[in-house]
C-alpha positions as a Markdown table, in Angstrom:
| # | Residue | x | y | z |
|---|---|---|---|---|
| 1 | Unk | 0.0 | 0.0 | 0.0 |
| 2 | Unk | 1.0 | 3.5 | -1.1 |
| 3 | Unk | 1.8 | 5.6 | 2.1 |
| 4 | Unk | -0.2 | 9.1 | 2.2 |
| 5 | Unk | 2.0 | 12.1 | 2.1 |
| 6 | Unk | 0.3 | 14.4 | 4.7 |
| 7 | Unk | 0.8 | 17.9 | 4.3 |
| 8 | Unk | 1.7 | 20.0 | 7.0 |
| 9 | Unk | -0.6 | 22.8 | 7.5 |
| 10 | Unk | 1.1 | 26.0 | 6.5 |
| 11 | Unk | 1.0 | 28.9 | 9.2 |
| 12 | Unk | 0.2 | 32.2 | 7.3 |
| 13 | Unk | 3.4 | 35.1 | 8.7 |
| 14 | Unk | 1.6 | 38.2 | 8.9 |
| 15 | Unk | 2.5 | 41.0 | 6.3 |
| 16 | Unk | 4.6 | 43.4 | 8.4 |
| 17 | Unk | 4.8 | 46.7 | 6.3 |
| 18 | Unk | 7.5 | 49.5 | 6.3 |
| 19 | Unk | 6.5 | 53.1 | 7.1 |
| 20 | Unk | 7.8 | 56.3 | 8.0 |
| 21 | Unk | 5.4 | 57.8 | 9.8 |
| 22 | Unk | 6.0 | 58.8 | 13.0 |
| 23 | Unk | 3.3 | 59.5 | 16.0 |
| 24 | Unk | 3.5 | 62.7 | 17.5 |
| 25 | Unk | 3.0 | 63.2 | 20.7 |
| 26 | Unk | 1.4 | 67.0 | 21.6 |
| 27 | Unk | 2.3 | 68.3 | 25.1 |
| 28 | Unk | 0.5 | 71.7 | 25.7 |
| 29 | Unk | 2.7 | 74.3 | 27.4 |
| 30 | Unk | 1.2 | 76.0 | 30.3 |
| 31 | Unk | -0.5 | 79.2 | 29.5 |
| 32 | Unk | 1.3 | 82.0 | 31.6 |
| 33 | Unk | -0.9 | 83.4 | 34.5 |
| 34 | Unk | -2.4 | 86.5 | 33.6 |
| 35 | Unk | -0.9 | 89.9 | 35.1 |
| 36 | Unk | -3.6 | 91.3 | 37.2 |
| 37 | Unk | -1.8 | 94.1 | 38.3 |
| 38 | Unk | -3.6 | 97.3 | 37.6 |
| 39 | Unk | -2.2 | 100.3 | 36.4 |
| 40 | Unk | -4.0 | 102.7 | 38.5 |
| 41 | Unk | -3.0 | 106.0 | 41.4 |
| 42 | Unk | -3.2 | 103.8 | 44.1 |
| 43 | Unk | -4.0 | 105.5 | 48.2 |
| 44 | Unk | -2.5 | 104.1 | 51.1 |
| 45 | Unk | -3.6 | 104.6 | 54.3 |
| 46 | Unk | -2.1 | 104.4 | 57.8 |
| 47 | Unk | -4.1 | 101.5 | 60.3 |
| 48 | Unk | -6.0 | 102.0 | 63.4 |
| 49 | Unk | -6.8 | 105.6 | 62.3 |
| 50 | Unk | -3.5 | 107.0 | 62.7 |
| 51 | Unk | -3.3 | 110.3 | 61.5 |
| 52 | Unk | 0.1 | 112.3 | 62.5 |
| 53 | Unk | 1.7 | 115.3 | 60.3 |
| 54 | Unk | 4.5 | 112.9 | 59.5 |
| 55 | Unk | 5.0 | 109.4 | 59.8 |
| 56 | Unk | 7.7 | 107.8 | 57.5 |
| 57 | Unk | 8.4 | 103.6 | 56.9 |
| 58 | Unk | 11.5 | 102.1 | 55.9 |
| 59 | Unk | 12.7 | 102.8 | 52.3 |
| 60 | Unk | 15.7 | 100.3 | 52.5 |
| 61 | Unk | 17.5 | 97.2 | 54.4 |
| 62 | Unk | 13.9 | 96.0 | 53.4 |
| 63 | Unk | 13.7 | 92.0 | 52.7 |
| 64 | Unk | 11.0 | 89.7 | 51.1 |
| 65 | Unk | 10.8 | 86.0 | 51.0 |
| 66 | Unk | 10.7 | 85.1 | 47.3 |
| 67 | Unk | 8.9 | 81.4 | 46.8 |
| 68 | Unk | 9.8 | 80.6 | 43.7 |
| 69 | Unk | 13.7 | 81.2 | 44.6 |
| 70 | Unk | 13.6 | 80.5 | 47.8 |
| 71 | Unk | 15.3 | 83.0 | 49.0 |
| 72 | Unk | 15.4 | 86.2 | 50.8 |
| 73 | Unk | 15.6 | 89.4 | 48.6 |
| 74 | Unk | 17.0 | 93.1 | 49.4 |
| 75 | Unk | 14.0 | 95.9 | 48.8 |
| 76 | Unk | 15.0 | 99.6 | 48.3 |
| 77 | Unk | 13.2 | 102.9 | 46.8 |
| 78 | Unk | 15.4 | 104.3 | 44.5 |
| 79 | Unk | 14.3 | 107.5 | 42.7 |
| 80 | Unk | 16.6 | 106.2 | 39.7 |
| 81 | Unk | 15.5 | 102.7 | 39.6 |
| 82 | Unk | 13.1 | 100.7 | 37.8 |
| 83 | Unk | 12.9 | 97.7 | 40.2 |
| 84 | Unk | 12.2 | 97.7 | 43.8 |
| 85 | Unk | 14.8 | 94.9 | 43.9 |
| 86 | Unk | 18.4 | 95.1 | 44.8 |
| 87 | Unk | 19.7 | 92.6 | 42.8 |
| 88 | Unk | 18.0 | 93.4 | 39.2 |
| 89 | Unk | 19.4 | 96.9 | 39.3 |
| 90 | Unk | 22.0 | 97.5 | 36.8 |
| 91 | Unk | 25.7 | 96.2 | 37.7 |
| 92 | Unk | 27.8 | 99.5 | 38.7 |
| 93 | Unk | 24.8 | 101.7 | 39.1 |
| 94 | Unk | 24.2 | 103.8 | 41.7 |
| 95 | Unk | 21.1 | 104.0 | 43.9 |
| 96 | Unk | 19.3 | 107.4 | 45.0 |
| 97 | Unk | 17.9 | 106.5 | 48.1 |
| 98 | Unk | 14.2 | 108.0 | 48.3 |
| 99 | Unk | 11.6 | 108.2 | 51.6 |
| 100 | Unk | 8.3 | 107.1 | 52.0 |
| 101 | Unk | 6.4 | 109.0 | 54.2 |
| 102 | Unk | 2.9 | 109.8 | 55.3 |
| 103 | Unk | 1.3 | 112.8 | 55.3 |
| 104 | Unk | -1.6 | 113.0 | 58.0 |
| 105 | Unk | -1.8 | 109.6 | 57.7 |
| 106 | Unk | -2.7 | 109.5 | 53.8 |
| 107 | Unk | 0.2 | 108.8 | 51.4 |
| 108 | Unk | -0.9 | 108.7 | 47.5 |
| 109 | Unk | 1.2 | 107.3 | 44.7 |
| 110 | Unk | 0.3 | 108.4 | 41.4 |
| 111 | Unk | 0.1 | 105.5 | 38.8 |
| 112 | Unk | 3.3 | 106.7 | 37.1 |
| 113 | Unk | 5.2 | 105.2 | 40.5 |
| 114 | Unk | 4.8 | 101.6 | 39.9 |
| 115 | Unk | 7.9 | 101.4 | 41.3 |
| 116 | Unk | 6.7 | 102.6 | 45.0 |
| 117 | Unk | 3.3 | 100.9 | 44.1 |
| 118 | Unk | 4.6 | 97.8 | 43.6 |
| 119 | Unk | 6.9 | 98.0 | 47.1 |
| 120 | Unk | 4.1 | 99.5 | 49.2 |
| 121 | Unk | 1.3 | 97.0 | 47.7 |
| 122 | Unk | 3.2 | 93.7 | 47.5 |
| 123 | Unk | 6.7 | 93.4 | 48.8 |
| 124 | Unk | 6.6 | 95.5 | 51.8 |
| 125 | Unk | 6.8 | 94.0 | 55.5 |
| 126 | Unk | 5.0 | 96.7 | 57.2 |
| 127 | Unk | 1.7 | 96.0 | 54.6 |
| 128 | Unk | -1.0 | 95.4 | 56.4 |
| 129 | Unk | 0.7 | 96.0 | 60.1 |
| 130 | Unk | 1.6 | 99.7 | 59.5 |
| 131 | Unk | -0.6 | 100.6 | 57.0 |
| 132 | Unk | -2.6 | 99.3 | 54.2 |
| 133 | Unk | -4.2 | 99.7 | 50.8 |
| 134 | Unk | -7.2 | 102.0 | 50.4 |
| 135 | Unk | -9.7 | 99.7 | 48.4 |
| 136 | Unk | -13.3 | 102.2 | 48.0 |
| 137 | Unk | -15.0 | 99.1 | 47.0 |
| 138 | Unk | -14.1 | 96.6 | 49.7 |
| 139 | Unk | -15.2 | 99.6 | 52.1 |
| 140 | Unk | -18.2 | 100.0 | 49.9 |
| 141 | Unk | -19.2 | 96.6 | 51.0 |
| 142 | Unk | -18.0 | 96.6 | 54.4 |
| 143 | Unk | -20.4 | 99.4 | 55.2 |
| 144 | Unk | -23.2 | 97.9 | 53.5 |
| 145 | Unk | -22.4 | 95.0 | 56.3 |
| 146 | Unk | -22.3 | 97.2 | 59.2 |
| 147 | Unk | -25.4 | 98.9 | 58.0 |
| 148 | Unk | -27.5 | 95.8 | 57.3 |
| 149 | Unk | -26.2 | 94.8 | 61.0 |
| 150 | Unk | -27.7 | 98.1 | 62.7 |
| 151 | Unk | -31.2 | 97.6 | 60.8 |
| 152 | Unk | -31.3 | 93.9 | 62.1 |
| 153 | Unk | -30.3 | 95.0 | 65.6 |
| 154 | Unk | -32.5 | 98.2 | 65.6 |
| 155 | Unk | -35.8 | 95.7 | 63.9 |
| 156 | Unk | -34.7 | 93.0 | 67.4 |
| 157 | Unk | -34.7 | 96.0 | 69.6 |
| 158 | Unk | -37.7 | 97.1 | 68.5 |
| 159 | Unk | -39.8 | 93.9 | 69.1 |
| 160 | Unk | -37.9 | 93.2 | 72.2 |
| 161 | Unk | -40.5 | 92.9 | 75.4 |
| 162 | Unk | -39.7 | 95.0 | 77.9 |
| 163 | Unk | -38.5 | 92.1 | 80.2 |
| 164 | Unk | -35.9 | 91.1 | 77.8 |
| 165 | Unk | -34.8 | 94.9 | 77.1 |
| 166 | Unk | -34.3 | 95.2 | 80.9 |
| 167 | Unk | -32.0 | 92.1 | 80.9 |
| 168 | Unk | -30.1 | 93.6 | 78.2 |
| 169 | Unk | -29.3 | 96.8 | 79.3 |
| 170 | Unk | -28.8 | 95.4 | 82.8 |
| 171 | Unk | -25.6 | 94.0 | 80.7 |
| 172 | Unk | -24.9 | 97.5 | 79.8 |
| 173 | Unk | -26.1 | 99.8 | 82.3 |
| 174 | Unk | -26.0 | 97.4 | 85.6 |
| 175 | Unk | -28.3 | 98.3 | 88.3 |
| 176 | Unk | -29.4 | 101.8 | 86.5 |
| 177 | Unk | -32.0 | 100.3 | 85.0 |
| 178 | Unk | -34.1 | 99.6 | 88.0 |
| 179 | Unk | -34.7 | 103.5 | 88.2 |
| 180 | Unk | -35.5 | 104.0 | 84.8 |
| 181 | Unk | -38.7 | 104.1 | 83.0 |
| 182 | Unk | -40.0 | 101.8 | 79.9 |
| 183 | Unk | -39.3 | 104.6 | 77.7 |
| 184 | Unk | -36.2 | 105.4 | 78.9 |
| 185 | Unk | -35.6 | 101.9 | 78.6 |
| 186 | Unk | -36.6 | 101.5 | 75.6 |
| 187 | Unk | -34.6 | 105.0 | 74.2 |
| 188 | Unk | -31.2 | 103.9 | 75.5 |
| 189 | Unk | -32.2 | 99.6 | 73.8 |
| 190 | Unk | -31.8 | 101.5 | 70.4 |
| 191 | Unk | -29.4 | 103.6 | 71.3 |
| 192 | Unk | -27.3 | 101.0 | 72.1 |
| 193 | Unk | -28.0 | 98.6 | 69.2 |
| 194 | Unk | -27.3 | 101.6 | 66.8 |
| 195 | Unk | -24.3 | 102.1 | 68.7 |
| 196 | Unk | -23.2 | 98.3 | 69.2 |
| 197 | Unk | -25.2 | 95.8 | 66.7 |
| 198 | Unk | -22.9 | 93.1 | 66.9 |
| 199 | Unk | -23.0 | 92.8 | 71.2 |
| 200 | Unk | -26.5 | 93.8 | 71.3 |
| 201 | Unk | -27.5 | 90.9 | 69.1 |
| 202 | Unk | -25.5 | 88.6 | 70.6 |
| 203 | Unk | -26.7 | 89.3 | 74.2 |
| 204 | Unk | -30.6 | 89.6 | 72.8 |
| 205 | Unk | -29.7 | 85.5 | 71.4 |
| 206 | Unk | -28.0 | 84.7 | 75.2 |
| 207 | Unk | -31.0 | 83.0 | 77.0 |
| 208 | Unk | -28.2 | 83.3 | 80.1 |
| 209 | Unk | -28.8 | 86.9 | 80.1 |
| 210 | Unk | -32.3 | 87.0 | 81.0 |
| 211 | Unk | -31.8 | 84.2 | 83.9 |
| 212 | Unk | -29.4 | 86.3 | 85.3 |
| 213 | Unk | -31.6 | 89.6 | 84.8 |
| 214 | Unk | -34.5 | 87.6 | 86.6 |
| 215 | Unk | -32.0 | 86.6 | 89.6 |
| 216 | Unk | -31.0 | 89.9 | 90.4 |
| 217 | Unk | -34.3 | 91.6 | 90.1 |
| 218 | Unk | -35.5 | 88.4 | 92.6 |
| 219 | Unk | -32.3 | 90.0 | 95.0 |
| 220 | Unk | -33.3 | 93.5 | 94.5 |
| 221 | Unk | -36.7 | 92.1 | 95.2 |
| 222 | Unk | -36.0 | 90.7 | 98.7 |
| 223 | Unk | -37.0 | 87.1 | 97.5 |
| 224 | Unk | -33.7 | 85.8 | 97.5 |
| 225 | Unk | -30.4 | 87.1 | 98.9 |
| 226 | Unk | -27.2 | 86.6 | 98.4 |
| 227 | Unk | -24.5 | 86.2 | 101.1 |
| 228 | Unk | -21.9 | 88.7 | 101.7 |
| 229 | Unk | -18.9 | 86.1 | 100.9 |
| 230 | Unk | -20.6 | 86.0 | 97.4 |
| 231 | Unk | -20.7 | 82.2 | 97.7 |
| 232 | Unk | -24.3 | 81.5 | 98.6 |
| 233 | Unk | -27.9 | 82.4 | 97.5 |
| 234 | Unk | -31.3 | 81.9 | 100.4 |
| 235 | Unk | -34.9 | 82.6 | 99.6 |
| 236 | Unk | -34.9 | 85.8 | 101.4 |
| 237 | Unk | -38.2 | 84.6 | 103.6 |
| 238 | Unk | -36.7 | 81.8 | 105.8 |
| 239 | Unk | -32.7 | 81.4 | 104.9 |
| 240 | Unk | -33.5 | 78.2 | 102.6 |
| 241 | Unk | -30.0 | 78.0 | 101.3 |
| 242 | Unk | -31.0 | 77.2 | 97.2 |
| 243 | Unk | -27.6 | 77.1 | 95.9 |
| 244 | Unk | -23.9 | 77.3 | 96.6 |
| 245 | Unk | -22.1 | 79.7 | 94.1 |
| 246 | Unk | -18.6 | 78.0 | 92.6 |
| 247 | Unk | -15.8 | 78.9 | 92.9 |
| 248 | Unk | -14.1 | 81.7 | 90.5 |
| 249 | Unk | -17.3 | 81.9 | 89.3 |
| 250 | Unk | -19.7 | 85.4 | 89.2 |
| 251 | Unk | -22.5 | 84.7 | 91.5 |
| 252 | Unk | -25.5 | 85.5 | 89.1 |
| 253 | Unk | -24.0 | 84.0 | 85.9 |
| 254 | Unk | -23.6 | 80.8 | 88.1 |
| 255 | Unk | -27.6 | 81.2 | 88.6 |
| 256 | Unk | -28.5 | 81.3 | 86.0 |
| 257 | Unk | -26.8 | 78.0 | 84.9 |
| 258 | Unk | -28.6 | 76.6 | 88.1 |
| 259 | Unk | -31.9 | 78.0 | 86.9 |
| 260 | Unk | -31.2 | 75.5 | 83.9 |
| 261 | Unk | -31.4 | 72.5 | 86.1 |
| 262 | Unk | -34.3 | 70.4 | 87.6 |
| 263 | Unk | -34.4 | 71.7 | 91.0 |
| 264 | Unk | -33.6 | 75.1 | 89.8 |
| 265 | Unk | -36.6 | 75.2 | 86.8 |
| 266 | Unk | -39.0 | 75.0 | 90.2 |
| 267 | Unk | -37.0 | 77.8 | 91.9 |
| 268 | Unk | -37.1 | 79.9 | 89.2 |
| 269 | Unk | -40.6 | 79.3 | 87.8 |
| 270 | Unk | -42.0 | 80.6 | 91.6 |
| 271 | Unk | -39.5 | 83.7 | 91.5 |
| 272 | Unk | -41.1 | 84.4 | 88.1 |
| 273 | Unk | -44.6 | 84.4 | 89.4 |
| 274 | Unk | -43.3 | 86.2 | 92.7 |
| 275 | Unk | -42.2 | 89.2 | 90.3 |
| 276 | Unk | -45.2 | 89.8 | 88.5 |
C-alpha cells in the first residue's frame, strides 16, 4: 500500500509593512498666568486711624521671601531705579535712596510710581501691620455689612419685650436700670444697638442673660439674697440655702446655669410668678 503524504498545515506570517510615519505626541505648554496688576493711582492709608503730620516707613534694608527662589531678597526705593529689587538693578549703578512718608496719615502714589506701588502693595513687610491699601469698593461693602447689621439689631430692639430689654441693658447699664422708666428703657435699647449691633445681638440671642436679669431683680426684690462672701444664695423669707455659688465663678452667671437644672426650673418658675 502507497503511504499518504500528509501535508503540513502552513501557518500564514503576517505581512509586516514599512512606514515612515512617526506618532507625534502634543504636550501643551502651560498658558502663563495673567498679570492682574492694575495700572491705576493707588492710596494708602495708615491703620488703626493714625493720623500724624508725618510718619515715614522704611525705604531700604527691606527683605522679602521670594517662593519661587527660595530666598530672601533686598528691597530699596530708588528714585533712579526701575525695580524695587536690589539685585536686578543694573551692575555699577548707583542707587538714589528716596523716603516714603505719610502725610496726616494718607500717602498717594500716582500711577506713574509703579515702582513705590509695587513695594508699598506687594513686597513691603509693614503691609497690612503699618498701613494698608485703600480699596473704596471693599469699604463700599464693608459698610453695606455694618449697615444691614444696625437695621437687624434696631428691627430686634424694637420687638424686644420690655423684660428682655431690661436684661439687656442690665448687661450694659448694671443696676441703673431699675430706676429708669420703659421709655427710657426702651430710648437707650436703640441707642445701644445703633451704637453696638454686633453685642446687642449677641446678648438679645444669650438666654443666660435674661436668667441672670431675673436673679438679680429676685435680690433687688428681697425674694432671694445673696451672702456677703458672694458664695451663697437663700430665699430671702426663711434662709433656705438654694444654691452654693462655685468657685471663681460670678454669683449670678452661676444662677442662672442653676436656673437650667431640675431643682432650679421649680425655683425659678415661683420667682417668676413672685415678680409679676
Amino acid at each position: 500500500m502507497a503511504k499518504k503524504q500528509t501535508k503540513k498545515a502552513q501557518v500564514e506570517k503576517p505581512e509586516v509593512k514599512a512606514t515612515n510615519e512617526i506618532t507625534q505626541v502634543v504636550i501643551e505648554k502651560p498658558k502663563p498666568k495673567k498679570d492682574t496688576w492694575e495700572i491705576k493711582d493707588r492710596v494708602y492709608i495708615l491703620k488703626h486711624g493714625l493720623s500724624p503730620l508725618s510718619y515715614a516707613i522704611k525705604s531700604s534694608n527691606i527683605f522679602w521671601f521670594d517662593e519661587e527662589k527660595g530666598y530672601e531678597r533686598e528691597l530699596k526705593y530708588t528714585r533712579n531705579q526701575k525695580t524695587p529689587f536690589v539685585d536686578e538693578f543694573p551692575e555699577g549703578s548707583q542707587s538714589k535712596l528716596e523716603h516714603i512718608v505719610f502725610e496726616d496719615g494718607v500717602l498717594v502714589v500716582k500711577k506713574e510710581k509703579q515702582t513705590l506701588q509695587k513695594l508699598m502693595s506687594l513686597y513691603h513687610p509693614s503691609l497690612n501691620k503699618k498701613y494698608e491699601e485703600f480699596d473704596a469698593v471693599k469699604k463700599a461693602v464693608d459698610e453695606v455689612d455694618v449697615l444691614e447689621l444696625e437695621i437687624e439689631a434696631l428691627m430686634a430692639a424694637k420687638e424686644m419685650d420690655i423684660d428682655m430689654a431690661e436684661a439687656v441693658m442690665r448687661v450694659e447699664l448694671g443696676s441703673k436700670v431699675s430706676t429708669m422708666s420703659s421709655k427710657e428703657l426702651k430710648r437707650d435699647l436703640l441707642l445701644f444697638a445703633k451704637r453696638n449691633p454686633s453685642m446687642f445681638l449677641e446678648l438679645a440671642d444669650d438666654d443666660n442673660v435674661h436668667l441672670r436679669n431675673i436673679g438679680i431683680r429676685a435680690n433687688e426684690m428681697g425674694i432671694i439674697k445673696l451672702s456677703q462672701d458672694n458664695r451663697t444664695f437663700k430665699w430671702a423669707s426663711n434662709d433656705r440655702k438654694l444654691m452654693t455659688v462655685p468657685f471663681d465663678e460670678h454669683p449670678y452667671s452661676a444662677l442662672a446655669m442653676w436656673f437650667k437644672t431640675d431643682e432650679g426650673m421649680e425655683v425659678f418658675s415661683s420667682i417668676e410668678k413672685r415678680l409679676k
